[in-house]
PLY file of the C-alpha trace (Angstrom):
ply
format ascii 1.0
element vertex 187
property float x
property float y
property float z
element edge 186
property int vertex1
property int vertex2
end_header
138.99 108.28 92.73
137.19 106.89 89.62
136.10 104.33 91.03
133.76 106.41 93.23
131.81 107.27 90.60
130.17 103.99 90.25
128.67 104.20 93.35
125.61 106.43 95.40
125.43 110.08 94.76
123.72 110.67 97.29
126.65 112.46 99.31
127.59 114.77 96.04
123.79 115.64 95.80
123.83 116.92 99.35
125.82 118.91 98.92
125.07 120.74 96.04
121.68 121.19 97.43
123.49 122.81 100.46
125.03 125.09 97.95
121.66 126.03 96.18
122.87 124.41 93.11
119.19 123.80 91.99
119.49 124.32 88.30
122.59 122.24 87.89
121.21 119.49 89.57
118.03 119.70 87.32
120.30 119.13 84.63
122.47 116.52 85.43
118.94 114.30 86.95
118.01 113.96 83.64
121.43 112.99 82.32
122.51 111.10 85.31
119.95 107.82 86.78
122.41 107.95 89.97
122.15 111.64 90.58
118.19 111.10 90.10
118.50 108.09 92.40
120.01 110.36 95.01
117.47 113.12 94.79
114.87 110.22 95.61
117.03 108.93 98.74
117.42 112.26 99.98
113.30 112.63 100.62
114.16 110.30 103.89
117.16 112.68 104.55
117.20 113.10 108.18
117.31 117.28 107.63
114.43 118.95 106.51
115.94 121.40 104.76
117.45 118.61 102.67
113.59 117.17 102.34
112.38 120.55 100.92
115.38 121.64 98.72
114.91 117.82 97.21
111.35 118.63 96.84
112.02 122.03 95.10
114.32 120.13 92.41
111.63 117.95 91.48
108.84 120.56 90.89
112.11 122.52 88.95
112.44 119.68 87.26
109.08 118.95 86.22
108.65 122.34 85.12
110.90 121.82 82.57
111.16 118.50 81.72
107.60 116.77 82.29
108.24 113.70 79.74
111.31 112.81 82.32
109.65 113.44 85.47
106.68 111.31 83.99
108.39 108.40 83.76
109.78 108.62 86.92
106.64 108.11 88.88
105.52 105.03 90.67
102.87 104.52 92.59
105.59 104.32 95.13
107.23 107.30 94.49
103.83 109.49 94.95
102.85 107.41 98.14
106.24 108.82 99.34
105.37 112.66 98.10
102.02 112.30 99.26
103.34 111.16 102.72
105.31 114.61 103.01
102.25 116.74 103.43
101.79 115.36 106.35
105.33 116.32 107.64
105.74 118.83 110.75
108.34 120.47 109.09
106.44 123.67 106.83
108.98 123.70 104.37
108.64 119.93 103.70
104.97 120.11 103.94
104.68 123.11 101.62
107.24 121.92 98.96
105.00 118.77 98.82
101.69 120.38 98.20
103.20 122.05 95.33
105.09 119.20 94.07
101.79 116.77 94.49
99.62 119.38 92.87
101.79 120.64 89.71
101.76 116.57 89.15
98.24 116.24 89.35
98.18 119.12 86.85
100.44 117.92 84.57
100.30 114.22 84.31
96.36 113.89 84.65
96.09 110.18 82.91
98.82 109.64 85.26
96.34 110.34 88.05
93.83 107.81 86.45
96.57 105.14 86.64
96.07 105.48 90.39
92.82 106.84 90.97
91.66 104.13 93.14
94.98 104.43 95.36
94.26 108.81 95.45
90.76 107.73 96.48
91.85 105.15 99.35
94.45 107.26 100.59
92.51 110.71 100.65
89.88 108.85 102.18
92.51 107.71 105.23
93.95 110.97 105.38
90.73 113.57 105.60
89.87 111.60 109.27
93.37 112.25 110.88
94.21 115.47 108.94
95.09 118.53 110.39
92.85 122.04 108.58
96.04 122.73 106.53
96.12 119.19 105.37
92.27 119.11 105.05
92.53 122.18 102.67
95.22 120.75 100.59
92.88 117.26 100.01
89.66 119.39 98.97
91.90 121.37 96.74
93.05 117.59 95.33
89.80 116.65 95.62
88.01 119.48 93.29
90.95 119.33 90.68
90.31 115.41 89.94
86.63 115.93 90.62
86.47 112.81 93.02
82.33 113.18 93.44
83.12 110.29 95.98
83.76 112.57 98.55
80.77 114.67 98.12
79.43 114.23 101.16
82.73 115.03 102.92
83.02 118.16 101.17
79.99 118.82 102.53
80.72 118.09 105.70
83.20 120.50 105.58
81.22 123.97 104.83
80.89 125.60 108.13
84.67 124.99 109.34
85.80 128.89 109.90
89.39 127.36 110.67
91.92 129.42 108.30
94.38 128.07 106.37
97.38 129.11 104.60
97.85 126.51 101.25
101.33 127.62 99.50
98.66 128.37 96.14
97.82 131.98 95.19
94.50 132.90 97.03
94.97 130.00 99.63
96.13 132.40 102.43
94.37 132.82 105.61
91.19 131.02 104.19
88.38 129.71 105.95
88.57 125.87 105.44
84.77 126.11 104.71
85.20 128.69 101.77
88.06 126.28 100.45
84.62 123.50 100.65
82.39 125.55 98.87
84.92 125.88 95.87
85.71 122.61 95.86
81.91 121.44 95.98
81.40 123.88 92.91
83.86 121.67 90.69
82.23 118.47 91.49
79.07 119.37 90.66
0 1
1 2
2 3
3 4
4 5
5 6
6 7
7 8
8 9
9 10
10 11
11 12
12 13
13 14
14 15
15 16
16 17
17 18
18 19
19 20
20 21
21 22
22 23
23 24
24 25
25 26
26 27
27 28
28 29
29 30
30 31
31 32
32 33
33 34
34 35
35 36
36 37
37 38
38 39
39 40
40 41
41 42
42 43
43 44
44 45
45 46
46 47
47 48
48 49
49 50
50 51
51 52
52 53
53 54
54 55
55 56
56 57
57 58
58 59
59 60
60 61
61 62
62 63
63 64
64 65
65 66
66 67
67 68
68 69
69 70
70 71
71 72
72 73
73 74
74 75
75 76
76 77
77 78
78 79
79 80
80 81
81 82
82 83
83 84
84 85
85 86
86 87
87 88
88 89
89 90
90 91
91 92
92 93
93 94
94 95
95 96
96 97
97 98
98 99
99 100
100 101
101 102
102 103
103 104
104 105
105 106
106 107
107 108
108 109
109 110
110 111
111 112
112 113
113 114
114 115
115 116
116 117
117 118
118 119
119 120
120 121
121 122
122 123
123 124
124 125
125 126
126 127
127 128
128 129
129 130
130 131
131 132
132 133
133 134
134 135
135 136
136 137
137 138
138 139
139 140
140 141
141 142
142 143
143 144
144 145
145 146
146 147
147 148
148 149
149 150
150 151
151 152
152 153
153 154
154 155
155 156
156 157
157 158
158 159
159 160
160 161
161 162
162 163
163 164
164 165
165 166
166 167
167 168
168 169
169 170
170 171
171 172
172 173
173 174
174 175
175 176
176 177
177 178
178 179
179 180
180 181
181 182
182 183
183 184
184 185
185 186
């Protein structure tokens, strides 16, 4: 059976997220490339409890350990996270948000890396995005001040639609209220 070891994780990472074994995962990501590798191959895991639970790890794992997780990201690896707020599936789209946002937080020279990327790709989601998603880009919008989209913001004032944003204070929000913060911080 040794030789097994050599190979994917993927299927031992499963199922340890099956069995809610966040914290020792956490652990052995940072010791262990392959079990890392695994968590990342698991965000196209067919079950979306398997997409969220993978999500959860990483913000766990950012949380406490933020020099690891930084060195982690690509500007692959946060087109993929970004990607997941668009999922159907809540869980998946809420573990995202917070995933995408504690990274902005943390890692902001990270941001500036890709700023021009953020910008393109906010730009291409606020047309299709649903109100939820809508909210989440202002919110992403106001934290990296991106005076850019200004005018959008704007555009966005009188939308009663409410929201619910996994953030404290993001429940049942008008979208426009969610504007008018977001329009404070870029100006």
């Amino acid at each position: 059976m040794g030789f097994l070891s050599f190979g994917s994780k993927k299927k031992k990472v499963r199922g340890m997220l099956e069995d809610g074994q966040f914290e020792v995962l956490t652990q052995e990501a940072v010791k262990d490339r392959k079990v890392f590798e695994a968590l990342v191959e698991l965000l196209d895991d067919e079950n979306p409890g398997i997409v969220g639970d993978t999500l959860l790890v990483f913000t766990q794992l950012l949380e406490l350990n933020p020099d690891f997780m930084g060195k982690q990201f690509s500007p692959e690896s946060f087109k993929k996270l970004l990607g997941l707020i668009h999922s159907r599936n809540p869980y998946v789209k809420e573990n995202a948000m917070i995933l995408a946002y504690s990274i902005i937080k943390t890692f902001p020279d990270l941001i500036g890396r890709y700023r021009s990327w953020i910008v393109e790709e906010i730009r291409s989601s606020l047309s299709s995005a649903n109100s939820e998603q809508k909210g989440f880009l202002l919110v992403v919008i106001g934290e990296l001040k991106l005076k850019e989209f200004e005018e959008d913001v704007k555009g966005l004032l009188n939308v009663e639609d409410k929201v619910v944003l996994p953030f404290e204070g993001k429940k049942w929000v008008p979208l426009g209220e969610i504007a008018r913060e977001t329009l404070e911080k870029l100006t």
